[in-house]
C-alpha positions in Angstrom: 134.8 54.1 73.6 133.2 50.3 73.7 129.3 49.6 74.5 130.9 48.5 78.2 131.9 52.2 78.7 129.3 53.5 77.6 126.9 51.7 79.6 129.1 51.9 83.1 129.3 55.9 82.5 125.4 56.0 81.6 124.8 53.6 85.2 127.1 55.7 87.0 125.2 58.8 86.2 122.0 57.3 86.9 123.2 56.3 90.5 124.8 59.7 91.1 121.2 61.2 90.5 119.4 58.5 92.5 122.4 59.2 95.4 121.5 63.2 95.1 117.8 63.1 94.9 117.4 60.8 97.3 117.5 63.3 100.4 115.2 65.6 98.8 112.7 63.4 98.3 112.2 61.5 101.4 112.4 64.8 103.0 109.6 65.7 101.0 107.8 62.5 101.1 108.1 62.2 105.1 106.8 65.9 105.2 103.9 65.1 103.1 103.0 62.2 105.1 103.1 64.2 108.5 100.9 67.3 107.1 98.3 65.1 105.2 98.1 63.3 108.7 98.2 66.5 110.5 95.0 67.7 107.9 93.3 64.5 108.5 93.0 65.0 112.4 91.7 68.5 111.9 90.0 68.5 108.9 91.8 71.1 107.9 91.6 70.5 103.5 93.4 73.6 102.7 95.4 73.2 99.8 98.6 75.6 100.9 98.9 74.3 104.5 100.2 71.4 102.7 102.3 73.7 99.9 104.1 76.4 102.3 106.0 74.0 104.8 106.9 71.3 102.3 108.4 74.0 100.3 110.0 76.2 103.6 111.4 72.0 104.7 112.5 71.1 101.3 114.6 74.7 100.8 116.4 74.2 104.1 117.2 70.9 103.5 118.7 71.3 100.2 120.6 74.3 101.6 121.8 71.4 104.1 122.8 68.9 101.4 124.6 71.5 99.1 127.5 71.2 100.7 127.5 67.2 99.8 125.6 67.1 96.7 128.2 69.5 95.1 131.2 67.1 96.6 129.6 64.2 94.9 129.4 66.0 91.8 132.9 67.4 91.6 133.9 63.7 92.6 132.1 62.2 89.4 133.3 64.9 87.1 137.0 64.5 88.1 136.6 60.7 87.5 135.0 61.4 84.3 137.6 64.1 83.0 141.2 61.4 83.9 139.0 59.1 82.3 139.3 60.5 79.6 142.7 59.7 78.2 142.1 56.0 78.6 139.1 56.1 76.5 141.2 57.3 73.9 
């Protein structure tokens, strides 16, 4: 294996992760947003208002993405595992 291999493998990765975190995130970001707004109108500074839906959102929303994410995944593996003889 060269330094060019190494480093496509190692960028691939990194983009895979980016590519399966990504929903999760803005989910969580965009449901963060909305309650911190939500506790700014009422005043409302209670810690697990903002704690219990995020979590509740972000759980159905992976359950959502699972189906995906574990496509992707199998996807990079296969490509990673007949890879392998060229690298040889």
């Amino acid at each position: 294996m060269n330094i060019e291999s190494a480093v496509d493998l190692a960028r691939n990765a990194t983009f895979l992760t980016l590519i399966i975190g990504a929903p999760l995130m803005i989910v969580a970001v965009v449901v963060g947003l909305l309650i911190s707004i939500v506790q700014a109108v009422t005043q409302i500074q209670e810690q697990t208002i903002s704690f219990v839906p995020k979590i509740v959102i972000m759980l159905l929303t992976m359950l959502l993405v699972l189906p995906w994410t574990i496509h992707r995944m199998v996807e990079y593996a296969t490509t990673l595992i007949r890879a392998i003889p060229s690298s040889l």
